[in-house]
C-alpha positions in Angstrom: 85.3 97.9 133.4 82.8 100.5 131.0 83.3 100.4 127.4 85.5 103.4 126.4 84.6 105.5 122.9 87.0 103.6 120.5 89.3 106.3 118.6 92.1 105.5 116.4 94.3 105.2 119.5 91.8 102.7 121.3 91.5 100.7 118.0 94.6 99.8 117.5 94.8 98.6 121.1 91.9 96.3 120.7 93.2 95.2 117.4 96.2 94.7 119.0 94.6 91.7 121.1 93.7 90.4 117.5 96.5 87.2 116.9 97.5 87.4 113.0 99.6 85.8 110.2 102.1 88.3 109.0 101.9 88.3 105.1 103.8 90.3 102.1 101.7 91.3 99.6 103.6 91.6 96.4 102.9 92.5 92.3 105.3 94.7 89.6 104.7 97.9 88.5 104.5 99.4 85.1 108.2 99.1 84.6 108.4 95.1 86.1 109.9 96.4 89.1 108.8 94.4 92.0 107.3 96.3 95.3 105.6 94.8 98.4 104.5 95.9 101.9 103.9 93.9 104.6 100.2 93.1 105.8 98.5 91.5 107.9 94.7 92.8 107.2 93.4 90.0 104.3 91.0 87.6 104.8 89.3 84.8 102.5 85.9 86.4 101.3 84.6 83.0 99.8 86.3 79.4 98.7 83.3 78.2 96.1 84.6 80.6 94.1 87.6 81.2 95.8 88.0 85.0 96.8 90.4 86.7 98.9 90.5 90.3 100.2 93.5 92.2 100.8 93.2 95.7 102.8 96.2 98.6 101.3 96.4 102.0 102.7 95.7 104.6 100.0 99.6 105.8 100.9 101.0 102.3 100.0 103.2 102.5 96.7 102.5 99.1 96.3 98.7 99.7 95.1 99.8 101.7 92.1 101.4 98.5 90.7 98.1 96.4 91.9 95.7 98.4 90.6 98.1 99.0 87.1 99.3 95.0 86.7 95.4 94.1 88.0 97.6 91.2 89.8 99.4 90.2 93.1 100.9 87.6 95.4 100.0 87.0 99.1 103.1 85.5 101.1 102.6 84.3 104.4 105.7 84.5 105.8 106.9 81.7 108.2 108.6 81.9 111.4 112.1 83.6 112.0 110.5 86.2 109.1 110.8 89.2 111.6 113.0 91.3 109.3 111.0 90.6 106.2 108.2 91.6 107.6 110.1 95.1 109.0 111.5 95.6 105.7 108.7 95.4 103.8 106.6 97.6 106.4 109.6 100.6 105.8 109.6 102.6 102.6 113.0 101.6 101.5 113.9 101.8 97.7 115.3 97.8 97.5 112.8 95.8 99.5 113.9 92.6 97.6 117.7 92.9 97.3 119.0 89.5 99.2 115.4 88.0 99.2 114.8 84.9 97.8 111.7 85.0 95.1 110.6 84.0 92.2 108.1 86.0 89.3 104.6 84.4 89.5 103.5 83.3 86.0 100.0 83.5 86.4 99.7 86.6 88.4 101.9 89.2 86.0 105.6 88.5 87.4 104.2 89.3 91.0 107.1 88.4 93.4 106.5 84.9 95.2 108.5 84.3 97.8 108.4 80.8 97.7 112.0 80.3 100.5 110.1 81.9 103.3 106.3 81.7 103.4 104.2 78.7 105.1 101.6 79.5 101.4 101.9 81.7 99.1 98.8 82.3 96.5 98.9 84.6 93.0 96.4 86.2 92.1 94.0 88.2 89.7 92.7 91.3 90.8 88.7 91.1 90.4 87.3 94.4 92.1 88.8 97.2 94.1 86.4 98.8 97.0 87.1 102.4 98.5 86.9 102.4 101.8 87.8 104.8 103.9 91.9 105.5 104.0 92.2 102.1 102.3 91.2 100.1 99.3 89.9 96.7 99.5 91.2 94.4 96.8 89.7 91.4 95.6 91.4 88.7 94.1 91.0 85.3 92.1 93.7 83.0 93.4 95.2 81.6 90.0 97.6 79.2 91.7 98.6 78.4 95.4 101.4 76.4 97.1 101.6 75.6 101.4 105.0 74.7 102.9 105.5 72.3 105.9 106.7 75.7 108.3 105.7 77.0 111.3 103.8 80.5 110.7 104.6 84.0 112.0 102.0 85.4 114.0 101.8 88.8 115.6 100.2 89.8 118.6 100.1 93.1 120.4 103.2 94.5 118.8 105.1 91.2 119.3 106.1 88.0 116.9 105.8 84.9 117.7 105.4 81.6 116.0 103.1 78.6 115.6 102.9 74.7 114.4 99.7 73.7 114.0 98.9 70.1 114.8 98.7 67.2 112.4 96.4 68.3 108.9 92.8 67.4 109.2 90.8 66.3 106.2 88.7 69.0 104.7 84.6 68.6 105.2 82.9 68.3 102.2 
């Protein structure tokens, strides 16, 4: 089959063939009110120092309170989190009412939500990178936790879930 030009329609269908963890990126904004969205474009940009990267649309009311707080929470949400992750994709006023979290005290009060993520990390804002219809942030994790859960994955506009195998021992 030829390669076809890849416009914004033809991207997300490739994309879409791109398996992902399903995370809620969280923080408080200048009057301690918690917002989130849910995202599944962040990566980890380096681990010596550790780095991680989380894409936001530019449209996202969640980036005022990043870029004002200069702090946030990634929550990998665990299996069975299909409704979180709608809700927090929507633009409703109460994204947290009824969900389970906790303010992070080394990343400003960002919301952790501790009850249904496999990890959850807080972290320091360190740079923010224009790109496009997005800005890339850049954080410092400040503190971390993983939880014994199978993860939500997404893949071409469907959930699912996975269970790793046993933990292997990190190379030195």
């Amino acid at each position: 089959m030829p390669a076809e030009v890849v416009d914004s329609v033809r991207m997300r269908l490739i994309m879409g063939r791109f398996a992902t963890g399903v995370a809620v990126v969280t923080s408080v904004d200048r009057s301690g009110r918690p917002q989130g969205f849910t995202s599944n474009a962040i990566a980890s940009v380096s681990v010596e120092p550790p780095l991680l990267l989380v894409c936001v649309g530019r449209q996202v009311r969640t980036l005022g309170a990043i870029t004002a707080s200069k702090a946030f929470a990634v929550n990998l949400l665990a299996a069975g989190g299909e409704e979180l992750s709608r809700r927090f994709a929507g633009t409703g006023e109460d994204k947290f009412r009824g969900v389970r979290h906790r303010p992070s005290d080394r990343a400003s009060g960002a919301p952790v939500l501790y009850a249904d993520s496999v990890a959850t990390v807080e972290c320091v804002a360190v740079d923010f990178l224009d790109v496009a219809d997005h800005v890339l942030v850049i954080g410092a994790p400040q503190a971390g936790a993983v939880y014994d859960r199978p993860a939500l994955v997404y893949l071409q506009r469907e959930y699912g879930s996975w269970r790793p195998g046993p933990p292997r021992a990190p190379r030195p």
